[in-house]
N, C-alpha and C positions, 0 to 999 in steps of 0.2 A: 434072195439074199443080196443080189447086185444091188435091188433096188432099195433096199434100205441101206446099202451103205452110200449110195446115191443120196439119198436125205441127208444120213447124219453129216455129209461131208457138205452138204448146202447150207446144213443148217449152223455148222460152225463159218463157215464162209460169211455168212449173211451176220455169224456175233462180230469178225473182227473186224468187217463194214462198220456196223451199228460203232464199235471201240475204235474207230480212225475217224469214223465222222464227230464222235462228241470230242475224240483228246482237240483235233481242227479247231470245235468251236470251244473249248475252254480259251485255246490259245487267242484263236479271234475276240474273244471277250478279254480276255489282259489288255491285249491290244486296245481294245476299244476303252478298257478302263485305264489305262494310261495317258490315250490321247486324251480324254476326259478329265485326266487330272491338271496334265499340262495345259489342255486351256484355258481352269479354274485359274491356276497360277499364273499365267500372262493376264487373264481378266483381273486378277488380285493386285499383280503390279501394275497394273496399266492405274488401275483404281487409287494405288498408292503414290503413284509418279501424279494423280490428275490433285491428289490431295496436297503434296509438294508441293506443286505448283500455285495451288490454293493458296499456301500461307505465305504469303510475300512477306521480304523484309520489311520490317517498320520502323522509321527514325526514333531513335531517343534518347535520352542526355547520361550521358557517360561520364563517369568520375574519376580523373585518374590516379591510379595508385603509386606508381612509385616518384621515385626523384628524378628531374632533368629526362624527363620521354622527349622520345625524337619526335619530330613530325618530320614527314618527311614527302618529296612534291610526288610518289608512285608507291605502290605499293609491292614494293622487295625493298631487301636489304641494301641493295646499288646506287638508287635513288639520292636524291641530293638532299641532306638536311637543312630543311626553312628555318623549325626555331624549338627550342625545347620546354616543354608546361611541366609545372611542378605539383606536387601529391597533392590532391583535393582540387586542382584543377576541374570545370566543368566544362562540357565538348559538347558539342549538338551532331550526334554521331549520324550519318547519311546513306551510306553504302556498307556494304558487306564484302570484301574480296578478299576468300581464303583467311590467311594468317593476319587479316588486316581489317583495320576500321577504316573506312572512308569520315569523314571529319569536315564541318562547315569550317570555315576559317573563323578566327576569332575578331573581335573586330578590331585591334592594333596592330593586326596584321594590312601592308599595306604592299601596291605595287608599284612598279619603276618603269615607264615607256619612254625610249629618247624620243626627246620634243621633234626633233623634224620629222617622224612620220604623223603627229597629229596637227592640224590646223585646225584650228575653233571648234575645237572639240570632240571632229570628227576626222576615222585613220584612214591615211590616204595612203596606204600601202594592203598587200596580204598578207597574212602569219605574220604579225609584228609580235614580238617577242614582249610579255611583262616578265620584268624580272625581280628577286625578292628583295634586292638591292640595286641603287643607282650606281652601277658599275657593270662592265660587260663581261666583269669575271663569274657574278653573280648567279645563281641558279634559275631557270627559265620556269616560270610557272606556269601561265598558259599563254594562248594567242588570238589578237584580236584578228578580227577580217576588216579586208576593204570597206569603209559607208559604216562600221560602227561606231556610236556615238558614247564619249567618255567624259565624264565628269571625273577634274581630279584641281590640281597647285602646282606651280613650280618646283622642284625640291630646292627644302630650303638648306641643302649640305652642297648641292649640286645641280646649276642652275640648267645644265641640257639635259635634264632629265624631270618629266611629271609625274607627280606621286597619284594615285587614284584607287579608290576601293574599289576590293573586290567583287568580284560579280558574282551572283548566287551560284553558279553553275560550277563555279574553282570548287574545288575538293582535294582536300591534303591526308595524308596518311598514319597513323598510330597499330603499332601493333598490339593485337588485342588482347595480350598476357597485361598489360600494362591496365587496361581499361574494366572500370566493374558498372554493371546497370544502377542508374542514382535515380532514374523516374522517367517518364513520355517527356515529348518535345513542350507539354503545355509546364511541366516542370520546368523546364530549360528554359523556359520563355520569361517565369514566374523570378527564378534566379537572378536570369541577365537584368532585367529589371531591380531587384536587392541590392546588386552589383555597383548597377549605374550609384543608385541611392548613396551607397557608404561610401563609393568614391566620391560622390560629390559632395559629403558630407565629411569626408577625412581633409580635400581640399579646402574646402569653406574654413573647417578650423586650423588650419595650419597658417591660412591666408590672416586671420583674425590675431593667432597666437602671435605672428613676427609681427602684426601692426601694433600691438598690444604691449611687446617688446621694443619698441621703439620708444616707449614712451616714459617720462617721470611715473616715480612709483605713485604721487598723488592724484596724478591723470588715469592711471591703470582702471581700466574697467574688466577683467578677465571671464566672468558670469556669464560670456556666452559663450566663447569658445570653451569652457568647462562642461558645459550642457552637453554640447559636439560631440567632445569626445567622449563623457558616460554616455549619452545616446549609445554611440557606435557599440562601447565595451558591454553595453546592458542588452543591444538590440540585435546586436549583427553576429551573435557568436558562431554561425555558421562562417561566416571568414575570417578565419583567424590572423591571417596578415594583416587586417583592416586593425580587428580589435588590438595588436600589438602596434601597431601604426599611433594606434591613439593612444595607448599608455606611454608611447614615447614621448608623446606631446604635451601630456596633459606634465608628465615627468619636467618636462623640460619649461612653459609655463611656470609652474609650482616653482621649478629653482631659480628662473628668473625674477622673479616677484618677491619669493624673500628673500634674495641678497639686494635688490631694491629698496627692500624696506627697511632692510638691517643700513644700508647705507642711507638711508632719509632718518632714519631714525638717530644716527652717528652726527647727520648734519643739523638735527635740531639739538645736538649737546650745549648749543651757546646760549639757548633761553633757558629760563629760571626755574626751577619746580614748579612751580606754581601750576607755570604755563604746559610746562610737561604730563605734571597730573594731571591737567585739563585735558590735552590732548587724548591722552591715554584712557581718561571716561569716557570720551565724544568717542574714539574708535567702539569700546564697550559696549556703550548703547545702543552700537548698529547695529550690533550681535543678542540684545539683549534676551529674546528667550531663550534662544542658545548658551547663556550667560548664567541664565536663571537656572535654570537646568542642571549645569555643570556646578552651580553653586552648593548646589542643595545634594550633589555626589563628591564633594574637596573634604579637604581635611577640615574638621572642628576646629572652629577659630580659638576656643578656647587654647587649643595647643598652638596657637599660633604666636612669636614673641613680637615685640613692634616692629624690628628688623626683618622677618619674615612675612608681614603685613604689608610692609614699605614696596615690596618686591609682588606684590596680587596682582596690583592692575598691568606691570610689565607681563608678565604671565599671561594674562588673561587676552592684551592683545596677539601677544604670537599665537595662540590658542585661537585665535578671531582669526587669524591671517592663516590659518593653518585648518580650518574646517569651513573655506571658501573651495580648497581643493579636496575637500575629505568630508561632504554636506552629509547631514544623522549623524557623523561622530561624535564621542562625549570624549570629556577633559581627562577620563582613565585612558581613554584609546591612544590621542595623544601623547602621554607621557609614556607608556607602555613604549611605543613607538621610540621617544627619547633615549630609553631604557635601550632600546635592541641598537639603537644606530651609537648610543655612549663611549665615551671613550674613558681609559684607566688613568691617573693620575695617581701617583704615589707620593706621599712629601708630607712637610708637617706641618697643620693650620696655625696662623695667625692671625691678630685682631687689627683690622685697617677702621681704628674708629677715628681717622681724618676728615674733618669737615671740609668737604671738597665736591661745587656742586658737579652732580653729575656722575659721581664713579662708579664706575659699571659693577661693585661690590662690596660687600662687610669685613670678607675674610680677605688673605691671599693666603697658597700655598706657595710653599716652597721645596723645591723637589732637593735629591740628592746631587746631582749638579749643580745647584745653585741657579734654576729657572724658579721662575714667579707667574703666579695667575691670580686673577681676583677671583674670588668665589661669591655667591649666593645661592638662597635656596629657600624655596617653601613648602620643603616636604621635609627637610632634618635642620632642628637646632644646633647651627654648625658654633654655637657659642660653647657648646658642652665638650667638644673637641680641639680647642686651642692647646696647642702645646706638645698635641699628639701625633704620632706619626700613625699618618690614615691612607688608604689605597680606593679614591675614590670615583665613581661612575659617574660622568660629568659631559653636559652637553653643552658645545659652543653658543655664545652669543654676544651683542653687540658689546663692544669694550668703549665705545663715546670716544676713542682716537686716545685713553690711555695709553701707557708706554705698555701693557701688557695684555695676554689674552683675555678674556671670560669667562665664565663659566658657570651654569648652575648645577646642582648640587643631587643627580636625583637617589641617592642612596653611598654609603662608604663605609669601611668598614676600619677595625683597629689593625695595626699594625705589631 
């Protein structure tokens, strides 16, 4: 009996051995499967940190979005602002710091060294200060060392100071809320090169337009700087400052040339018809397909009276003079045009049938205060209207030094 309770108690001894050595090695195995995991996950990130590392920044041209961004010479808020670019602005963007673009300079950005620390080009000092202006108030951009060699000018605002570009290595700052991806550096390269182009093609015609102005309306030759600037406004519509640069010009041009010609035209009021109507064909036939053209879209001569005849070829040059700055126009576009810039005239027509060479009209009205204008017209028989009070749409033209204004005729109505 002893010795079988001698077994059964061995043999339960021997179970809860066998149950303390497996719970051991469960626990040992978590263990081991833990550590196992944890070294998956440092090899993961080590893997992830080596792929980080892999993808370096890469330069590329940045567009900016809003109005007046700062540059500025570091990248925080503290930093001294250089100069501010405006929306559509292009940047050849460099560096990556945080909240910041690092940014090449532009190239009208320029630097300031006082002359006495360079001597022939070369700085005989250490850490000499460029500064973004020729003034010692001005903000410090970077610093030359001893033995480097500078190309720059005198400033021409302030002579103890030498102006010099920048070196590739300056890098200025944009915060990057401001800045959107516009394309790689071979973009930005593709640009600056556009850039150069319009600028020196907005200069060129500005250069042409005042020499051009300068001149007698019979000297005027305008046909190239007109080119210029539809060039630009047809070609460059990615810069829009350019393309508006050149509708100013071409604006300005245009309204110099015909109040030139309205006064050349004033000053041949002392020659004859004859010699007038001559003139007036010779202008004509410069234009001739343009003429031809417009002809074959006018009014039906048959509705035309001799007195609205008389008035074609005056027509026909300002319409010549008038699709020099407006080439493919027709003779509708023109008047359309006359039409929108018209002024109102209210008053009552009368017949001016004085043989008087020269007069800049058939009719005149007369308004309600007792003002006077001569009238003509090749688009209404203003002869069916005498006597009638009419409120009429009328655009200025030359009066021959009359005592009164001009005006033709391009539509009116009864009163």
């Amino acid at each position: 009996m002893l010795r079988l309770l001698f077994i059964i108690n061995f043999l339960l001894f021997s179970a809860n051995l066998i149950a303390e050595e497996n719970k051991g090695n469960a626990v040992k195995s978590n263990v081991i499967k833990k550590e196992i995991s944890e070294q998956k996950n440092i090899k993961q990130k080590n893997v992830l940190q080596k792929t980080d590392s892999l993808q370096e920044f890469k330069p590329f041209c940045g567009k900016i979005t809003g109005s007046k961004v700062r540059v500025r010479t570091s990248s925080d808020l503290d930093s001294h602002i250089i100069s501010q670019l405006n929306k559509n602005d292009l940047v050849l963007v460099t560096k990556d710091e945080k909240d910041f673009w690092g940014i090449k300079p532009v190239s009208n950005v320029k630097g300031y060294v006082f002359r006495s620390y360079i001597i022939d080009n070369v700085v005989e000092a250490n850490r000499v200060n460029v500064r973004a202006e020729p003034n010692l108030d001005s903000p410090i951009i970077f610093q030359l060392q001893n033995k480097e060699k500078v190309e720059g000018c005198i400033c021409a605002n302030n002579n103890k100071w030498m102006e010099i570009s920048l070196p590739e290595n300056v890098c200025f700052y944009i915060a990057k809320e401001y800045v959107a991806v516009a394309g790689n550096v071979e973009y930005y390269a593709d640009m600056q090169k556009r850039k150069n182009e319009v600028d020196n093609l907005v200069n060129s015609a500005y250069f042409i337009t005042q020499a051009e102005c300068k001149k007698p309306y019979d000297e005027m030759n305008p046909s190239e700087a007109i080119n210029q600037f539809d060039l630009i406004i047809k070609e460059y519509g990615d810069f829009p400052q350019h393309v508006q640069q050149a509708k100013d010009g071409l604006a300005l041009l245009q309204d110099n040339y015909l109040q030139k010609k309205i006064a050349y035209l004033e000053a041949k009021a002392n020659i004859s018809n004859i010699e007038k109507k001559e003139y007036l064909e010779a202008l004509e036939k410069s234009k001739k397909a343009e003429n031809e053209n417009i002809l074959s879209n006018s009014n039906d001569n048959k509705n035309l009276t001799d007195k609205m005849k008389f008035w074609e070829p005056v027509e026909s040059s300002l319409f010549t003079t008038w699709t020099t700055f407006h080439p493919e126009k027709k003779q509708n576009d023109f008047y359309k045009e006359q039409e929108i810039n018209a002024v109102t005239i209210a008053g009552i027509i009368e017949g001016y049938s004085q043989s008087i060479k020269n007069k800049p009209g058939d009719f005149i009205v007369v308004t309600d205060d007792n003002t006077k204008a001569y009238l003509y017209s090749t688009k209404v028989d203003l002869n069916q209207f005498v006597g009638k009070k009419v409120a009429i749409k009328a655009s200025p033209r030359p009066n021959n030094n009359f005592a009164f204004p001009a005006y033709f005729v391009n539509s009116l109505e009864i009163q």
